[in-house]
N, C-alpha and C positions, 0 to 999 in steps of 0.2 A: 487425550494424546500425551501430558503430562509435560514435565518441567523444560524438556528439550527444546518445544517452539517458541516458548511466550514473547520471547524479547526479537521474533523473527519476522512478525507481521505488522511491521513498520517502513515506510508505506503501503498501502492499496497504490497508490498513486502516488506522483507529485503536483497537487495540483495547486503551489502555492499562488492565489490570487492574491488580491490587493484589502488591507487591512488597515493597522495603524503601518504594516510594510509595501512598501513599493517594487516588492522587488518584479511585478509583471503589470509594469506601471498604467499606460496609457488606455481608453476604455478599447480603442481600434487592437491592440493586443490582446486584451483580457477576452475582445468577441470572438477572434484566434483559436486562442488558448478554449476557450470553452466550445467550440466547434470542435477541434481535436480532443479532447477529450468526451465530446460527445459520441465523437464515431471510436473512442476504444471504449469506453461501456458498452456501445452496442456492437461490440467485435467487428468491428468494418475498419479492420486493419488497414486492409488497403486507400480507404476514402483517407483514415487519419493520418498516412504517410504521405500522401499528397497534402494534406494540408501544413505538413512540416514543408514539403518543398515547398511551396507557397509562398512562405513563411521567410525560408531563405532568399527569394528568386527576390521577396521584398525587403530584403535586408533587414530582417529582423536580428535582434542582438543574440550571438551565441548563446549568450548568458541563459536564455529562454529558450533556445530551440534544442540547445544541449540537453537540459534538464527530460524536455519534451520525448528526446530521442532515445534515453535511458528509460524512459517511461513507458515506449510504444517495445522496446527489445525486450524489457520485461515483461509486459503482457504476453508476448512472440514464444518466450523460453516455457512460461509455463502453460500454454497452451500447446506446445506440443514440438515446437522449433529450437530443441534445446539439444544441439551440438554440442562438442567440447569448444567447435569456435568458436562459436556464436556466446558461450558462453565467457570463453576467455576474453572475446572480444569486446563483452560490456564488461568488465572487470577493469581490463587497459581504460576504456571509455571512462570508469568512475574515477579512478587511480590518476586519470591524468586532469579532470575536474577539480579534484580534489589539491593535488596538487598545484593546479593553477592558484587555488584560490590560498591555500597554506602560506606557498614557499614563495610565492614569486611578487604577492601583494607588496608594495612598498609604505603603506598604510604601517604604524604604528599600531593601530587596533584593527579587528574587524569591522565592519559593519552589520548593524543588523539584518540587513540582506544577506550579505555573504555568511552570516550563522547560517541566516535559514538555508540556504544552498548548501552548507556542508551538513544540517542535521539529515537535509531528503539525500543527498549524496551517500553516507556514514550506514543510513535505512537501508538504500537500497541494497550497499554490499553484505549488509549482515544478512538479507535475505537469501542475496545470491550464495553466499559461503552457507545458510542454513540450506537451501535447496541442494547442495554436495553433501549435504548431512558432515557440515566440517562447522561442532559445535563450538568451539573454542572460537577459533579464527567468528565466526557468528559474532558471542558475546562481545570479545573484544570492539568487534566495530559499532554492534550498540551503545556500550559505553564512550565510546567516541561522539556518534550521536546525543548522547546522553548528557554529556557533557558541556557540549555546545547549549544543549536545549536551557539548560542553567546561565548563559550568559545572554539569554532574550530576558529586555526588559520588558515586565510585562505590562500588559495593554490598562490604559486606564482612559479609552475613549467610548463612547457607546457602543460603536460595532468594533465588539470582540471576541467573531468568531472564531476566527482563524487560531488568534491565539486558545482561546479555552478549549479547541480540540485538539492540540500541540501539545498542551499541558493534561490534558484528560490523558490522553495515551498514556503519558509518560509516569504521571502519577499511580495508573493505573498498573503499570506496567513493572515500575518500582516496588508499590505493593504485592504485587503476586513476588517477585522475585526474593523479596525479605523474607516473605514467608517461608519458599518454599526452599532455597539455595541457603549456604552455612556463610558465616561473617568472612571469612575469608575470599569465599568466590564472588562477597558482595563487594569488595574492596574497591576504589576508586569510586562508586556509586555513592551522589549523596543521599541522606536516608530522610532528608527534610521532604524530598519528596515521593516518598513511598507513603501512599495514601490513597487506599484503594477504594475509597470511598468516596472522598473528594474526586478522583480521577471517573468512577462510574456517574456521578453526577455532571459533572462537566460534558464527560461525553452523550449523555440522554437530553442534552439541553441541545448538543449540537446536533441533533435527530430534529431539533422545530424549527434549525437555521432557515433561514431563505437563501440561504445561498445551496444552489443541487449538491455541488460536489464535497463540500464539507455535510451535509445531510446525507448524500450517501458514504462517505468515507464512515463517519458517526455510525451508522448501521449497520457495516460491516466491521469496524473494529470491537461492537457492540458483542457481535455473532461471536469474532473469534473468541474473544475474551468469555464469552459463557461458555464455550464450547473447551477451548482449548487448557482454560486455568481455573474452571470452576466445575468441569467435566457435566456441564447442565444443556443438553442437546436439547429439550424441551423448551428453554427459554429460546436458547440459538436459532432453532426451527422459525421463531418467532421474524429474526429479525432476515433469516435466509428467506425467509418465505415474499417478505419488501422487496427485497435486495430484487426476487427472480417479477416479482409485479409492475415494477419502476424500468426493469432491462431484462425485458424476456429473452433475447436475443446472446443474452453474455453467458458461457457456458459456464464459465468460473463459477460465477453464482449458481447456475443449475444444480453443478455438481455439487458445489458447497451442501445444496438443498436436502440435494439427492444421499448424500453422506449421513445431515442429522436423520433422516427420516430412518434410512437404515439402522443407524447407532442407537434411535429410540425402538426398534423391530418393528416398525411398518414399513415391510415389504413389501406388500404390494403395490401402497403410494409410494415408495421409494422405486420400484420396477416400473410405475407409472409417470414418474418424477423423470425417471431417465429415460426414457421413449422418446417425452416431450423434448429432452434434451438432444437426443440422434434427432430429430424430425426440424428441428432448429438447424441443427448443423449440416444435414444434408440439403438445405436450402440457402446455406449463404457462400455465399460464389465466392467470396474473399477470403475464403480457409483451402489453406492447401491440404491433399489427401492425408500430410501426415497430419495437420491440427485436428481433422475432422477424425481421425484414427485414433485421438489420443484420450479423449474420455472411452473410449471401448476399452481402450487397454486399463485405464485406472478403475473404472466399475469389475471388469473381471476381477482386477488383484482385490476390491472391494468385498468381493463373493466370495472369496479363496482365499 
């Protein structure tokens, strides 16, 4: 797909748990948080927006149901719920996050919470402006995330998982970009951590976490990274193929699936790949007519 995405597929999610960071402190939270997050892997939109209200009814802190709720609109837009409002309206949503946590902190420094809140924050709009195919506006807000990711001190506790997938990303992500962007568009980036080597090891480590959602983020950012900066649909396949055995139910991953197979020319596991995918989605009651419309429409332009 070439140089236009790499810096675009930051987060899958947000799904920062509890590390050497606090920032989704309490285990009665964290059982929350990974409840909701269970039902958007398995696309049960609807189960995981009830468990945001939930969430609020129990006075859970913004600070986490925000995050949460940029997380479920994102799943929403690119499954198929992607208005101009809907999109404008998680833009305002990031922008005013963002700015809480910028402009209005009375704090002298951040916190290392508050990083991590702006790097998942910074992620998600470079995705959103990469889904408008609005390259620039993209980059820039990576390196905003980028930026911060440099001011996490890093972890020097036994469980560091959280951190060493933070850091794989980025490293990794740093590395393709040096390679493949000229010194001028790399500017503001620091280059200490462009290391795409270190950053693919970090992240194959976070493939044996025991924690689900960093082992699955790990395997999906795994896939895009062969796929999208190393153009190796063969490896990708590899880890798309987890991705749909762990959440047969999530079409994202299907398609993903569905995409290397094509890209390597098997068609007709890829024609069979996407079947299983319609037959998925005409069975889950929680996809409105357009979500359930919206891999038909990207497999056609796939074909054509």
């Amino acid at each position: 797909m070439g140089k236009k995405t790499y810096f675009c597929f930051v987060l899958l999610t947000a799904f920062i748990f509890t590390n050497n960071y606090q920032l989704f402190g309490s285990q009665e939270d964290s059982l929350r948080i990974e409840k909701f997050y269970q039902n958007l892997y398995n696309y049960k939109f609807l189960s995981a927006d009830s468990v945001l209200m939930d969430m609020s009814d129990q006075k859970i802190s913004s600070q986490i149901t925000g995050i949460l709720q940029i997380s479920l609109s994102w799943w929403q837009i690119i499954s198929g719920e992607n208005t101009p409002d809907k999109i404008d309206s998680l833009f305002k949503r990031i922008d005013s996050d963002i700015a809480l946590i910028e402009y209005k902190t009375q704090k002298p420094e951040l916190s290392q919470d508050e990083i991590l809140q702006l790097i998942v924050l910074y992620s998600y709009k470079s995705r959103l402006h990469n889904y408008q195919n609005n390259r620039l506006a993209s980059f820039s807000a990576f390196k905003q995330s980028f930026n911060y990711f440099e001011k996490l001190i890093p972890c020097d506790s036994e469980n560091c998982d959280m951190y060493n997938f933070i850091a794989g990303m980025y490293y990794a992500l740093g590395g393709h970009l040096q390679q493949q962007f000229s010194p001028i568009f790399m500017l503001g980036l620091n280059r200490n951590y462009a290391d795409t080597a270190k950053g693919y090891k970090l992240l194959k480590l976070g493939t044996l976490s025991q924690n689900k959602q960093i082992r699955t983020e790990s395997v999906y950012f795994l896939m895009k990274l062969y796929f999208e900066a190393q153009d190796d649909p063969e490896v990708a396949s590899t880890y798309s193929g987890q991705l749909v055995d762990q959440f047969p139910d999530n079409l994202v991953f299907r398609f993903n699936h569905v995409l290397m197979l094509y890209k390597l020319g098997k068609y007709s596991a890829a024609e069979s790949a996407y079947q299983k995918l319609l037959k998925r989605s005409q069975k889950n009651m929680q996809l409105s007519a357009k979500q359930k419309q919206h891999f038909r429409d990207e497999y056609r332009k796939l074909k054509h």
